[in-house]
DONULUM-795636 format. One record per residue: y, x, z of N, C-alpha, C in turn; residue in one letter. Coordinates in steps of 0.1 Angstrom, whole numbers, plus 5000, padded with zeros to 4 digits. Layout:
N
YXZYXZYXZa/...
end
This chain:
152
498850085000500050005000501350095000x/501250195007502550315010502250374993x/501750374989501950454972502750334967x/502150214967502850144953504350124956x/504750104971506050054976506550194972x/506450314973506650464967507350434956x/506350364944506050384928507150304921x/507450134931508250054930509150084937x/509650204943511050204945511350344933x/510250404935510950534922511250444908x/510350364902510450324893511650224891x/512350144898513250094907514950214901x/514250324912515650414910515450504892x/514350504887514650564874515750494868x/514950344862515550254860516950234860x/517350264874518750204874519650304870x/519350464868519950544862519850584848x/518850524841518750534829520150504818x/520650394824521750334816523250394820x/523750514811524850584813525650554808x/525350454798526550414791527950304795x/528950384799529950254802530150094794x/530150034801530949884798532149904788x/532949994791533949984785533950164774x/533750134767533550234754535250264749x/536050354757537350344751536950434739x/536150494728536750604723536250494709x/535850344709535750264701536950134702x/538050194706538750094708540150134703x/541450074707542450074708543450174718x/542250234729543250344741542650454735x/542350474724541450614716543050564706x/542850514696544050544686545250574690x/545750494705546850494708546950644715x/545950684722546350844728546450904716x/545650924700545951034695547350984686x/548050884679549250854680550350874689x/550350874700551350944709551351064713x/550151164709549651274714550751364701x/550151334685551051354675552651354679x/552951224683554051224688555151314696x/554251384704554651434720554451604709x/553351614700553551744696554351744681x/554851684677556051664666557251724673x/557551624685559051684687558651824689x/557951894695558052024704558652114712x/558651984720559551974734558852134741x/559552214743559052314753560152344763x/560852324766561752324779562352194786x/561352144793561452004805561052014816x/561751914821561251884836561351724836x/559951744848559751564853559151594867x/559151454877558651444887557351334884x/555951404889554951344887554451284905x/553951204903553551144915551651054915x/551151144925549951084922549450974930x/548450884931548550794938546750764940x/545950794950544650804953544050774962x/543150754968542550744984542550884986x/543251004989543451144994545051115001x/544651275014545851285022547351265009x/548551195018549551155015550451295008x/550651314998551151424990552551354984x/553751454986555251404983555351394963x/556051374959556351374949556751494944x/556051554930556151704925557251724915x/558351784918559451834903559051964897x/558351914887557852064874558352044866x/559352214864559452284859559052314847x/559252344835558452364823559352474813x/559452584810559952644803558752694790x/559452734777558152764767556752744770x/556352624777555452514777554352564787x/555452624797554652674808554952634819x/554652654833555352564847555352714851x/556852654851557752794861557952794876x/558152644871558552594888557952494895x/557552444904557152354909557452314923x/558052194928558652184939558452004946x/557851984958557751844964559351834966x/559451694964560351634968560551504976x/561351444987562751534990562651624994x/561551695003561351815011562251935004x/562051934991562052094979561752154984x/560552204992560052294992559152354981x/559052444976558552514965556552504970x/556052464954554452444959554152574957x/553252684965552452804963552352804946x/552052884944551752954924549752914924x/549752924936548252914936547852764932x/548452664932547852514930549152484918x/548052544909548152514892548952364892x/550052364885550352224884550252194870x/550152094861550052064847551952044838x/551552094828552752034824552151894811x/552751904806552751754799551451784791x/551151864782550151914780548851894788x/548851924799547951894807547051764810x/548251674812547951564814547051494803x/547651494787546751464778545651494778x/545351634783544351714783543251564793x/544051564802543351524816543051364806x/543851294798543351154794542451204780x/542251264774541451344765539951334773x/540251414785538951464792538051324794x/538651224799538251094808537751014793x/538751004782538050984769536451014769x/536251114767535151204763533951184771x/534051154785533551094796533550954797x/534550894787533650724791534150684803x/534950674809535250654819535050544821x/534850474834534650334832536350244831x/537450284836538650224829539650344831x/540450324816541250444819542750364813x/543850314819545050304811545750374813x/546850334802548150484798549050394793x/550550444802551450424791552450524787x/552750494776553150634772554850574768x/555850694768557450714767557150654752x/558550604747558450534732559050654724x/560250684731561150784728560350954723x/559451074737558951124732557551114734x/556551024733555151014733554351034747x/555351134756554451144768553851064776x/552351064787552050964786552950944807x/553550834807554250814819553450704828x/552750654827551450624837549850624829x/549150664842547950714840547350664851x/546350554847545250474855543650514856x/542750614863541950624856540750574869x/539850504867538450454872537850524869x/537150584875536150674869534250664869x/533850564875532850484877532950374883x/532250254874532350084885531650094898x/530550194897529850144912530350244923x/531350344919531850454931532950374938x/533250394949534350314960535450424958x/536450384959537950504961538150634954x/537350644944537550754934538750734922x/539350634920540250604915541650704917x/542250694906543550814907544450744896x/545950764900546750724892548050874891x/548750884879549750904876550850874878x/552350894877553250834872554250924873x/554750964857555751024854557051004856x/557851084859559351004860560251134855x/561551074856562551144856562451284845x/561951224831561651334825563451384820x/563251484816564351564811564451694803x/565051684792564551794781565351874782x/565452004780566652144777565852174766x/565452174754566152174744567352144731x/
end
């Protein structure tokens, strides 16, 4: 009796991992066209000297709002605000580039929901919703861009 209850719960747990495939297939839809259209966008102008304040929003300790810096499409600077204190060089921050990168990545992974909205003006993407599996609890992370500003 202790085998079969064994056999029926492995057989049970195969089962329920067999199916990797998301519910929601963004890279057959309309948030696949729309990232690489704004993506074009964001690399037409060729913005290399901005700044924005990004703000993340997650079940993780409470973190202030980041002003980065971007000179020839690099992060020079990076600073919480209001605090301004300057963030260590050690905790890599993204510049705009990144981010795509980071809605690219979640693409490619199927995520189970990913929205974006993106600036009209230069393509960047200024909120970023991403779920990253239906059956995980509080793994969820958001974006939100602000206060962009160009020196070119």
């Amino acid at each position: 009796m202790k085998k079969i209850i064994i056999l029926c719960i492995g057989i049970y747990i195969f089962s329920a991992c067999g199916n990797t495939e998301s519910k929601n297939s963004h890279t057959n839809n309309n948030v696949y066209n729309t990232f690489i259209e704004h993506k074009k966008q964001w690399d037409n102008r060729q913005t290399q000297n901005y700044a924005f304040v990004v703000k993340k929003t997650c079940f993780c300790p409470y973190e202030e709002k980041i002003q980065v810096t971007v000179e020839n499409n690099l992060v020079i600077e990076a600073k919480y605000i209001p605090s301004n204190s300057v963030i260590d060089t050690g905790m890599k921050q993204k510049n705009i580039d990144g981010y795509f990168d980071m809605i690219q990545e979640a693409l490619d992974n199927n995520v189970y929901q990913l929205t974006v909205q993106y600036d009209e003006t230069y393509g960047y993407p200024k909120e970023i919703y991403i779920d990253y599996d239906e059956q995980m609890v509080d793994e969820e992370v958001s974006y939100t861009l602000t206060d962009f500003n160009t020196y070119d």
